[in-house]
C-alpha positions, 0 to 999 in steps of 0.5 A: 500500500503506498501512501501520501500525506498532506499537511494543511495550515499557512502556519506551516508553510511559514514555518511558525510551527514545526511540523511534527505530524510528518515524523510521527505519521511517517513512523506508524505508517512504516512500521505497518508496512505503509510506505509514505511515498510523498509529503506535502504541505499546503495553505489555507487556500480551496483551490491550492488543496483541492490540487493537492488532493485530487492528486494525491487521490489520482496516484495513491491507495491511502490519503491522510489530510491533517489539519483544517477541521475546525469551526473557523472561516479558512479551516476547509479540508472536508469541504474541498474534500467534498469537492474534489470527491464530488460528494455533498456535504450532509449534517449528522445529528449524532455528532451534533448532539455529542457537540451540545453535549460536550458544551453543556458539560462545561456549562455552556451553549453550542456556538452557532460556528459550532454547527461546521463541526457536524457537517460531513461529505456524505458517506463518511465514516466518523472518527471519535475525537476523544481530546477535542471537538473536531471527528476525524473522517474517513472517505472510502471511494473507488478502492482508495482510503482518504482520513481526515484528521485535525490539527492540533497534535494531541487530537491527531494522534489519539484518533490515529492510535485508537480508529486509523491504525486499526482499520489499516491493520485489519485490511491485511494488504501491508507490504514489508514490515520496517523496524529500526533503531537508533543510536545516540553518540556524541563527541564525534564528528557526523563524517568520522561517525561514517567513516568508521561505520563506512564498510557496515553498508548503507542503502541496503537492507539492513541499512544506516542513515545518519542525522546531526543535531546539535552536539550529538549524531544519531544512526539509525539502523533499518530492516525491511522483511515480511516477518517481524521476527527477521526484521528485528533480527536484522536489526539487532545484528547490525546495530550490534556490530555499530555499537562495537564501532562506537562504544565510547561514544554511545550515550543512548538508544531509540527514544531514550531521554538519558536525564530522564534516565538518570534521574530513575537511576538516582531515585532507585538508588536513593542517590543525589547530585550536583553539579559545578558549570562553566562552559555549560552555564547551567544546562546540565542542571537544567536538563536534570530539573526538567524531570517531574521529580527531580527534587527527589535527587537534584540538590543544586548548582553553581555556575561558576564562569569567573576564577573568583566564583570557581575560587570562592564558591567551590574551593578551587585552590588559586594555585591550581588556576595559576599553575593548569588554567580554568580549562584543566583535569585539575580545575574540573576535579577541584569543581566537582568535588568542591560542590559536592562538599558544599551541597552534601551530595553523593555525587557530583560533576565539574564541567570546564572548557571551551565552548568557542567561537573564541578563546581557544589556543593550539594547547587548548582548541575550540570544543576542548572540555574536561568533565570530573565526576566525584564519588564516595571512592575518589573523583575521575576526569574526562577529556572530551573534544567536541566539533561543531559550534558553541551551541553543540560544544555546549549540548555534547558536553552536557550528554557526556556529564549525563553518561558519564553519571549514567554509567557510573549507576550502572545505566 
């Protein structure tokens, strides 16, 4: 089954919004064996999607329109779908009764504009939406499947979950099965993470493909076969073999959020931690405290950017700054285990380094950064060398921390 995708909303095309209906469709969709042949995305105009839809509609076995299903004068996708499918459109006195019912729950009347909302190209399947006001649709006309689906990305996704991807399923005319994984590295270059991944294959099947973000790189191996159990095992194969290429790079997998691991780490073993910043300025502890719970293990931070803070705050000995500089093994040791004493945490990590454009030397380049971790048992130091700009500088070095405490918990 080959299918195509339209994304409705000007605000997409102005890129006011990012548009994350693509990933996630295109995900489900592959992992039933539905290849998402094209993507595209339109205005707020009639004519522009009746375009783009009767010609998605021309070409592909299954259509999915997100988007434009609201009360509002430019929300338009059923009504040029009517149009195109040359189908009237007719009001459904159930959906229109579960509006005034949703309304007076909250104690109020159904607006007039409301009324839109009920209205159907005739012969629709209705698709419950059970976080909005706004049915999805399903148009079935001449062997092709044409959803409807709104917008907003909670609504979308809870329709397609609980009545799309169960009518797709029982029509049994999916073709190979994907599966994949990701993995996650980070103080390594995108062109050195291929290179040494050069000979393990690309396009085939199984196949690598690699994404940069900002101090980080993800490869993803992919596998394609009728059997889900020859899939994954594909997958399991190669990723095995990746991860051997990039052990001391890897700092997580799939859909791994690694504070978010760390910090089930910390509760379980009834752990705290804190953390002495420089060139990250405070993003590792903000990663930390993003975590519902975080207080529970998360006792504090100094970001300590001058000598004098580093001096004051955390005890790093002056002698140490004069003698190795700010950006040294030694002052990231002092850092980590000067906040540990000065918080009480069980452990803690001192971060220091370069995070550029400017301030880099041939001894001490651009990306060059020492992370500390301090323990109970004694305090060990990393050097890492990350590429890319301040911002990557900055996210890479704040993924090592994390691993390195990871690591250290048995993660």
């Amino acid at each position: 089954m080959q299918a195509e995708l339209i994304f409705t909303g000007t605000e997409l095309l102005r890129g006011e919004i990012l548009n994350t209906h693509a990933q996630y469709l295109g995900r489900r969709l592959a992992a039933m064996g539905i290849d998402a042949a094209l993507h595209t995305t339109v205005g707020d105009y009639w004519d522009r999607l009746a375009d783009s839809l009767a010609r998605a509609v021309s070409r592909s076995d299954l259509v999915i329109v997100t988007g434009g299903l609201g009360s509002t004068t430019d929300d338009l996708t059923k009504e040029t779908a009517a149009g195109v499918l040359g189908l009237p459109m007719v009001q459904d006195q159930t959906t229109l009764s579960w509006l005034k019912d949703l309304y007076r729950s909250r104690s109020l009347r159904l607006p007039e504009v409301m009324d839109k909302q009920s209205f159907f190209p005739l012969g629709s399947r209705i698709l419950p939406n059970p976080r909005g006001s706004a049915p999805g649709v399903l148009i079935e006309k001449d062997r092709r499947y044409i959803f409807l689906l709104p917008g907003p990305p909670g609504e979308l996704k809870a329709i397609f979950e609980e009545s799309v991807e169960p009518f797709l399923a029982a029509l049994d005319i999916r073709g190979m099965l994907v599966r994949s994984k990701i993995i996650k590295v980070t103080g390594i270059a995108e062109a050195m993470v291929q290179q040494n991944l050069a000979d393990l294959g690309g396009q085939g099947n199984p196949g690598l493909a690699y994404l940069a973000k900002p101090g980080e790189v993800h490869v993803r191996v992919t596998a394609r076969s009728e059997s889900p159990q020859a899939a994954e095992d594909m997958v399991s194969e190669l990723a095995g073999r990746v991860k051997e290429r990039l052990a001391g790079f890897i700092f997580g997998e799939d859909e791994e959020i690694i504070e978010e691991t760390v910090g089930a780490l910390l509760l379980d073993k009834g752990l705290s931690v804190s953390t002495a910043e420089s060139c990250t300025g405070g993003l590792i502890a903000k990663r930390l405290t993003s975590i519902p719970g975080s207080s529970g293990y998360f006792l504090g931070s100094v970001v300590a950017y001058d000598n004098m803070v580093k001096e004051r705050l955390l005890g790093v000995p002056r002698k140490t700054l004069e003698q190795h500089g700010a950006v040294s093994r030694e002052t990231a040791v002092a850092m980590a285990q000067g906040v540990r004493d000065l918080t009480g945490s069980s452990l803690a990590v001192g971060v220091t380094g370069i995070a550029g454009p400017g301030g880099g030397t041939q001894d001490k380049p651009v990306g060059l950064v020492f992370i500390a971790l301090a323990v109970d048992c004694g305090t060990a130091c990393h050097q890492f060398r990350f590429p890319g700009n301040r911002t990557s500088v900055r996210w890479g070095a704040s993924n090592a921390a994390l691993n390195l405490i990871k690591l250290h918990l048995g993660g």
